[in-house]
MDTraj code that builds the backbone (N, CA, C; nanometers):
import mdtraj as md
import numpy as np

residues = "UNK UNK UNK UNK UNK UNK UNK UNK UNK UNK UNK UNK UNK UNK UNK UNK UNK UNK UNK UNK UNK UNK UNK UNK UNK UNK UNK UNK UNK UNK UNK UNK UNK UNK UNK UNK UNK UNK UNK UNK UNK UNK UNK UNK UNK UNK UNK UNK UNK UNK UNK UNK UNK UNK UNK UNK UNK UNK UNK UNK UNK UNK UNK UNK UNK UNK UNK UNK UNK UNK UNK UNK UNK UNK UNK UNK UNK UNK UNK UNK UNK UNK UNK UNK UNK UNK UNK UNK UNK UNK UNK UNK UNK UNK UNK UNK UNK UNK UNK UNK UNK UNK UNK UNK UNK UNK UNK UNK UNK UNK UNK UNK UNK UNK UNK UNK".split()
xyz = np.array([
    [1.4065, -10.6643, 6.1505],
    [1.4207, -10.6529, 6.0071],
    [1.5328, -10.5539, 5.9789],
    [1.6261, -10.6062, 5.9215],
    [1.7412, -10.4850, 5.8589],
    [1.7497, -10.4911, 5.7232],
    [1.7691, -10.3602, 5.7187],
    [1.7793, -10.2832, 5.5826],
    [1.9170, -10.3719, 5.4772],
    [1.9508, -10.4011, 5.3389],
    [2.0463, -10.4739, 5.2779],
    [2.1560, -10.3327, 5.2684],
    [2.2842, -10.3631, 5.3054],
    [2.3936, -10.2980, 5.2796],
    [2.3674, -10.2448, 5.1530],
    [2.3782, -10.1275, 5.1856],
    [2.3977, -10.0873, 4.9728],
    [2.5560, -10.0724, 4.9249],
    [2.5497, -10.1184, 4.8155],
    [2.6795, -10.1541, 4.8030],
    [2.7430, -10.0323, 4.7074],
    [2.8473, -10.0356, 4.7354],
    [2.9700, -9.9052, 4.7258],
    [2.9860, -9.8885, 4.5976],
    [2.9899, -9.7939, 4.5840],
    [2.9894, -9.7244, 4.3587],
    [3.1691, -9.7850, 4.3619],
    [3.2108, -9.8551, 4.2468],
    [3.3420, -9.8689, 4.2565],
    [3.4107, -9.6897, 4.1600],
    [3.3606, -9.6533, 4.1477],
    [3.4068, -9.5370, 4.1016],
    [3.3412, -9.3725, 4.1529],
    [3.4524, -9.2835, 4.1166],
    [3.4081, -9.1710, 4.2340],
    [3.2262, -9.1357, 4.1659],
    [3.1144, -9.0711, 4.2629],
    [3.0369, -9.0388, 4.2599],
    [3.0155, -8.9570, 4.1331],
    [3.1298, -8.8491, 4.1083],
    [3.1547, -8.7505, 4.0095],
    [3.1587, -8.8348, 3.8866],
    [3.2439, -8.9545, 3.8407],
    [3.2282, -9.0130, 3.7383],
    [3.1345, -9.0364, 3.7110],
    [3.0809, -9.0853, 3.8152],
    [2.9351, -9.1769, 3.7851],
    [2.8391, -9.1234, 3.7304],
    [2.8497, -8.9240, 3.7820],
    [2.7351, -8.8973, 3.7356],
    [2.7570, -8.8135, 3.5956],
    [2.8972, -8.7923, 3.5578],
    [2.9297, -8.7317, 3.4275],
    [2.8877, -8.9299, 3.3679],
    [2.8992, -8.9998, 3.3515],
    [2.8526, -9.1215, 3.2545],
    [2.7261, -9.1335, 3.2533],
    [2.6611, -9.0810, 3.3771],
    [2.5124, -9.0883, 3.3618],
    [2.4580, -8.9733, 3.2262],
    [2.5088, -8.8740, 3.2681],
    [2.4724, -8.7805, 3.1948],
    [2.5677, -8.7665, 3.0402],
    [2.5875, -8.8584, 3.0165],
    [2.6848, -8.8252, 2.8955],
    [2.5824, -8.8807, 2.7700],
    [2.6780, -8.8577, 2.6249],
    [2.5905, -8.9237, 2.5283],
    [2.6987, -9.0798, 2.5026],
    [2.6320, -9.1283, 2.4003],
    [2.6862, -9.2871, 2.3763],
    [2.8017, -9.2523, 2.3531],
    [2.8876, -9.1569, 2.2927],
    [2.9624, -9.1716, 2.2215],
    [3.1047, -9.1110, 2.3737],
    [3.0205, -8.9807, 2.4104],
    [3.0930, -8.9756, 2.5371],
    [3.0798, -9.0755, 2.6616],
    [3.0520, -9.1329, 2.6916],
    [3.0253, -9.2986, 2.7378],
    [3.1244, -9.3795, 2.7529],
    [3.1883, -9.3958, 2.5833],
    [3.2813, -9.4811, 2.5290],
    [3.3786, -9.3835, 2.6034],
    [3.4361, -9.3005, 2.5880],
    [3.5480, -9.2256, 2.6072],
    [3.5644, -9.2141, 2.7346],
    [3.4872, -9.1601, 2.8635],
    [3.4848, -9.2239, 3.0010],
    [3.4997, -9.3391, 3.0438],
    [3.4559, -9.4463, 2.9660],
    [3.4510, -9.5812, 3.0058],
    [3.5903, -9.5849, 2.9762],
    [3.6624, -9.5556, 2.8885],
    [3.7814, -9.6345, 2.8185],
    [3.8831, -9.5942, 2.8881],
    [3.8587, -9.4854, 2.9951],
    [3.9727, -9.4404, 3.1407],
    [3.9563, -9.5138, 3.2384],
    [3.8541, -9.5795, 3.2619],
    [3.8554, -9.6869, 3.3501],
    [3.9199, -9.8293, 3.3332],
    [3.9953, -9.8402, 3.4442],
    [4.0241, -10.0175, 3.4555],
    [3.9764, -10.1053, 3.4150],
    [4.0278, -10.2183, 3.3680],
    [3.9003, -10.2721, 3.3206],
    [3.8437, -10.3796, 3.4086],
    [3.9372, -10.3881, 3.5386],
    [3.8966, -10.4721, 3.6854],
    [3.7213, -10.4019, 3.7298],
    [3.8300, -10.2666, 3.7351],
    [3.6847, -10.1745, 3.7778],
    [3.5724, -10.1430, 3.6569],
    [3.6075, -10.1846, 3.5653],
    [3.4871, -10.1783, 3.4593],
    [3.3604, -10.2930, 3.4686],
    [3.4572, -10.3903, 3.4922],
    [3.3608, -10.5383, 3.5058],
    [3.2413, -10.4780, 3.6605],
    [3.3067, -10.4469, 3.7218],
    [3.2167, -10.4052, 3.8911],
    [3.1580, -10.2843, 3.8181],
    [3.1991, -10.2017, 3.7911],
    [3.0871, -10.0720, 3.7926],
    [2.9926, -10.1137, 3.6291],
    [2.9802, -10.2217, 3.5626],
    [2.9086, -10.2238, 3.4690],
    [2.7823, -10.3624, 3.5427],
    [2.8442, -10.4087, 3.6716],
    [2.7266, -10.4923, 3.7361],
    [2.6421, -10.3974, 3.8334],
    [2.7411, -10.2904, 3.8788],
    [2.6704, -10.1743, 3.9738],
    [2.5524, -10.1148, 3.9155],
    [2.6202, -10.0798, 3.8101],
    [2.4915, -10.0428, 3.7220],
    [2.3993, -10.0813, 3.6730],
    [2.4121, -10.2287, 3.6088],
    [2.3354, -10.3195, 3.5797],
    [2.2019, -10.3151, 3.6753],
    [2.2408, -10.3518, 3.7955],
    [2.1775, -10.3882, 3.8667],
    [2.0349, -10.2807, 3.9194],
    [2.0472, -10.1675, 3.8681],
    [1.9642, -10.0249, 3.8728],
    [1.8956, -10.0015, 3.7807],
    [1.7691, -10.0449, 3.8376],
    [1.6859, -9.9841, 3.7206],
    [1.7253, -9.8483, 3.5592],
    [1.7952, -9.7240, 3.6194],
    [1.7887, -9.5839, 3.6009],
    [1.9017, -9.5721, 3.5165],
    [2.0060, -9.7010, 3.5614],
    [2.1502, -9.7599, 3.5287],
    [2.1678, -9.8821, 3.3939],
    [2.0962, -9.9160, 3.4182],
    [2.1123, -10.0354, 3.3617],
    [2.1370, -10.0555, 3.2103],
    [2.1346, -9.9470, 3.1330],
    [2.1254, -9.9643, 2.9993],
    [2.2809, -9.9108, 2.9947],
    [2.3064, -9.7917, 3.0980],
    [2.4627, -9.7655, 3.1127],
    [2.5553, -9.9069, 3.1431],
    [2.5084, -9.9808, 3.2388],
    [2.5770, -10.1109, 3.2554],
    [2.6258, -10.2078, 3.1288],
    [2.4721, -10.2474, 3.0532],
    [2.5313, -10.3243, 2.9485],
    [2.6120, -10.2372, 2.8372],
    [2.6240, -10.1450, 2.8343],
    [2.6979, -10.0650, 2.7751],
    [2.8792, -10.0449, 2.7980],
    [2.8629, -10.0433, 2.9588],
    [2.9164, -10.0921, 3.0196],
    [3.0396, -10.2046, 2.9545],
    [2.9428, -10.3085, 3.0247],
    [3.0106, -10.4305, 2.9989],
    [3.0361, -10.4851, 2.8847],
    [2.9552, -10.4220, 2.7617],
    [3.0259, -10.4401, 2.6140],
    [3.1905, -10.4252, 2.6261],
    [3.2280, -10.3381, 2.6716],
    [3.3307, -10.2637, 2.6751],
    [3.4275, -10.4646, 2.6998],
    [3.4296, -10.5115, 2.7770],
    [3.4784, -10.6209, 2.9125],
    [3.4670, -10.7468, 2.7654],
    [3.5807, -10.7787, 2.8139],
    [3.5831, -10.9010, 2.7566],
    [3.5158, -10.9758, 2.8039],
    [3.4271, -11.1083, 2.7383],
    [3.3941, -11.2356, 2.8654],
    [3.4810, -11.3069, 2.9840],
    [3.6334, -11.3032, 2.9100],
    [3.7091, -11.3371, 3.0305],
    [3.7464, -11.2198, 3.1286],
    [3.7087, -11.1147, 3.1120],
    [3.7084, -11.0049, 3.2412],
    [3.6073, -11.0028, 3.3279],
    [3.4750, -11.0254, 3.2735],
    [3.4139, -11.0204, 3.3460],
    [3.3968, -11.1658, 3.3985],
    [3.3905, -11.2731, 3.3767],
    [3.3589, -11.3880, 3.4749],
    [3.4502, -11.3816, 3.5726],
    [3.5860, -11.3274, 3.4738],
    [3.7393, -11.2876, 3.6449],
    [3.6711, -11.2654, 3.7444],
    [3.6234, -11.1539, 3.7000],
    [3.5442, -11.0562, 3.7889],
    [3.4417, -11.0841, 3.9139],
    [3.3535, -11.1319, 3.8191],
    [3.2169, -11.1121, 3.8596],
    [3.1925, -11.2714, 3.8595],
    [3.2455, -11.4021, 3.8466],
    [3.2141, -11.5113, 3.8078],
    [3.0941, -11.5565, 3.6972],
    [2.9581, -11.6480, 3.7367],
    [2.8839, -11.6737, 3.6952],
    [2.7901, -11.5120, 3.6489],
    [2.7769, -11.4531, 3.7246],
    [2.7127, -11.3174, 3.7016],
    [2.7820, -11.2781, 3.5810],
    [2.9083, -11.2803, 3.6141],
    [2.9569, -11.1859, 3.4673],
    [2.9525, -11.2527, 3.3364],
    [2.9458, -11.4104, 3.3029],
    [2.9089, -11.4526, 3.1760],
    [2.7527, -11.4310, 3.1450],
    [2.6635, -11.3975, 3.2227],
    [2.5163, -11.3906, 3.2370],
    [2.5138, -11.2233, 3.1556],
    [2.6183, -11.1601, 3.2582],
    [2.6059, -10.9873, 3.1882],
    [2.6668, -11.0103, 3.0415],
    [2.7500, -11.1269, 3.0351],
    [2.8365, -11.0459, 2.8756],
    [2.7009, -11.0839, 2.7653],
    [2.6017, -11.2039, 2.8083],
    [2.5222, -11.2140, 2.7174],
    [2.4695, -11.1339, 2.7158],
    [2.4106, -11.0505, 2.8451],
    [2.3190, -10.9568, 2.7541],
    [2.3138, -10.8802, 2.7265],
    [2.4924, -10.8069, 2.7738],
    [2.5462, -10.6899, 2.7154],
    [2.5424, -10.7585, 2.5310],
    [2.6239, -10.8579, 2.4870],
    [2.5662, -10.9088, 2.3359],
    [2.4487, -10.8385, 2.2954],
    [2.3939, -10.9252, 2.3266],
    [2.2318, -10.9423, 2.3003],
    [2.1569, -10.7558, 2.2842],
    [2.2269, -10.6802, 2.3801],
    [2.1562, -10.5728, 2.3307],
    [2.2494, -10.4719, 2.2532],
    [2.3756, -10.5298, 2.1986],
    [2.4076, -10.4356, 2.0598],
    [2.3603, -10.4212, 1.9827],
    [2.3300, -10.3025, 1.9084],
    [2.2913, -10.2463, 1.7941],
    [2.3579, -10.3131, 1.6981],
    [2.1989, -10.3290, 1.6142],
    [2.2500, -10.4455, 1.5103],
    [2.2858, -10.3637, 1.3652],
    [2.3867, -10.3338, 1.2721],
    [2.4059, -10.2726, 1.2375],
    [2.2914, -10.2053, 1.0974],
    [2.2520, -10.0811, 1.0875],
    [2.0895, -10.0938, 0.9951],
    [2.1005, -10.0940, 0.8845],
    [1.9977, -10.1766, 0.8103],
    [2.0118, -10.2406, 0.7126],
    [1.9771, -10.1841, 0.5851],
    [2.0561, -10.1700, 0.4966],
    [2.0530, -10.0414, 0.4091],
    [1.9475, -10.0629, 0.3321],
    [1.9064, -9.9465, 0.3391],
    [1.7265, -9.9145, 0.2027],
    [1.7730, -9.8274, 0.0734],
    [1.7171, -9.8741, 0.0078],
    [1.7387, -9.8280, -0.0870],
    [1.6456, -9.6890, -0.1108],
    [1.7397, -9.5714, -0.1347],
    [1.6870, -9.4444, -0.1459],
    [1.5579, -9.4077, -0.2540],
    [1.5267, -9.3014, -0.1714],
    [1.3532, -9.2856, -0.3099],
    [1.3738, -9.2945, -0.4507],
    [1.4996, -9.2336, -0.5133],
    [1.5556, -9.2584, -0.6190],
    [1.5566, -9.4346, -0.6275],
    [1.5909, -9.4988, -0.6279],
    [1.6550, -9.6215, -0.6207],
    [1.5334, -9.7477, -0.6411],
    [1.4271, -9.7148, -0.5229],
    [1.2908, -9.7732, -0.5364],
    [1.2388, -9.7799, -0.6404],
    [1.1913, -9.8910, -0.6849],
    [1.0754, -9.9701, -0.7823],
    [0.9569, -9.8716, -0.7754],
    [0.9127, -9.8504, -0.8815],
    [0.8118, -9.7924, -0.9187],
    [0.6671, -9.8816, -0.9305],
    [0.6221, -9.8374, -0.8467],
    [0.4447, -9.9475, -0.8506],
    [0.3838, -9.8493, -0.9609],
    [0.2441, -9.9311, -1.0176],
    [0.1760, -9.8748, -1.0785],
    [0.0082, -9.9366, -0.9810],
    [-0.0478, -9.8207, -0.9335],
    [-0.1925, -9.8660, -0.8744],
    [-0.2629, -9.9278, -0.9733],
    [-0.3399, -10.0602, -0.9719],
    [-0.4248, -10.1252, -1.0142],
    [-0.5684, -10.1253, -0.9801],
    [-0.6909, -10.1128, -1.0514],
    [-0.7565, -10.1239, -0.9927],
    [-0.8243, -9.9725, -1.0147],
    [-0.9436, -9.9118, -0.9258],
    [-1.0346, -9.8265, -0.9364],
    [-0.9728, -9.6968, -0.8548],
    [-0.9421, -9.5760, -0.8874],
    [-0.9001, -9.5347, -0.7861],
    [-1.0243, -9.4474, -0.7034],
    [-1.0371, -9.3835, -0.6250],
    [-1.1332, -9.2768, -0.5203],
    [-1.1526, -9.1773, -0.5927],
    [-1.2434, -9.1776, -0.5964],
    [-1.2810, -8.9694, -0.6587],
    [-1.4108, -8.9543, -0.5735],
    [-1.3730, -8.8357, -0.5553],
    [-1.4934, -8.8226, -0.4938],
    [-1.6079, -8.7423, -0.5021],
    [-1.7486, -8.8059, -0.4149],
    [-1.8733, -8.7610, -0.4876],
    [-1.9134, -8.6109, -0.5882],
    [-1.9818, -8.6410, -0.6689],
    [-2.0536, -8.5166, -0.7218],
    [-2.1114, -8.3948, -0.6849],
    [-2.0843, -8.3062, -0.6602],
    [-2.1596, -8.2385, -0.6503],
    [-2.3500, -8.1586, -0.6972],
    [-2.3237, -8.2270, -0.7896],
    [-2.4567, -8.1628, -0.8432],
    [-2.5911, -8.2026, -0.9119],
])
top = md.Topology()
chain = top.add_chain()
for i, resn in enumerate(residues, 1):
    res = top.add_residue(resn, chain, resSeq=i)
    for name in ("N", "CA", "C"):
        top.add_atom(name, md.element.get_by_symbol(name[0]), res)
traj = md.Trajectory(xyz[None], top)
C-alpha cells in the first residue's frame, strides 16, 4: 500500500500562509500579484482542502472560465461554477425603522393577572 504523492503548493509556502491568514479584502490584493496560470492551480490546490477551500473558490472567482479550463480542463469549468455559485449575492436593501409601515395590533392585548 503506498501513500498518494501530495501535490506541490504552486506558490511559496509564505504566500500561502499570509492568504490563509488574510481578510477578504486582503485576499483580493495577494491574489491579484499572482499569475493568473498560477492562480487557476493554486485556487484547485486549495479547493481541494478542506481548511482551503473557501480560499480556493475565492480563488478562482478571480480566473476567468477560459483560464481556468486552460488550466485545469474539465475540473476548471466544474470550479468556475462553483466559484459562481458561491458569490455573495448583493443584500437586498430594507427599508430603515424610519421608513417601515406602521402596524396597528388587533385584537386583545396581555395584561397581566390581578393581584388582589
Amino acid at each position: 500500500m503506498s501513500l498518494a504523492v501530495e501535490e506541490e503548493c504552486p506558490v511559496s509556502l509564505s504566500l500561502l500562509g499570509r492568504l490563509y491568514r488574510s481578510s477578504p479584502e486582503g485576499l483580493a490584493v495577494l491574489v491579484s500579484t499572482v499569475p493568473s496560470q498560477v492562480r487557476a492551480t493554486l485556487a484547485l490546490y486549495c479547493y481541494r482542502r478542506a481548511h482551503l477551500q473557501s480560499i480556493g473558490l475565492a480563488i478562482a472567482s478571480t480566473c476567468s472560465q477560459a483560464e481556468l479550463v486552460h488550466e485545469l480542463g474539465r475540473v476548471g469549468h466544474d470550479l468556475f461554477a462553483q466559484a459562481q455559485a458561491e458569490q455573495p449575492t448583493s443584500p437586498k436593501p430594507t427599508l430603515a425603522k424610519s421608513q417601515r409601515g406602521v402596524t396597528l395590533a388587533t385584537g386583545r392585548l396581555w395584561q397581566p393577572p390581578s393581584l388582589g
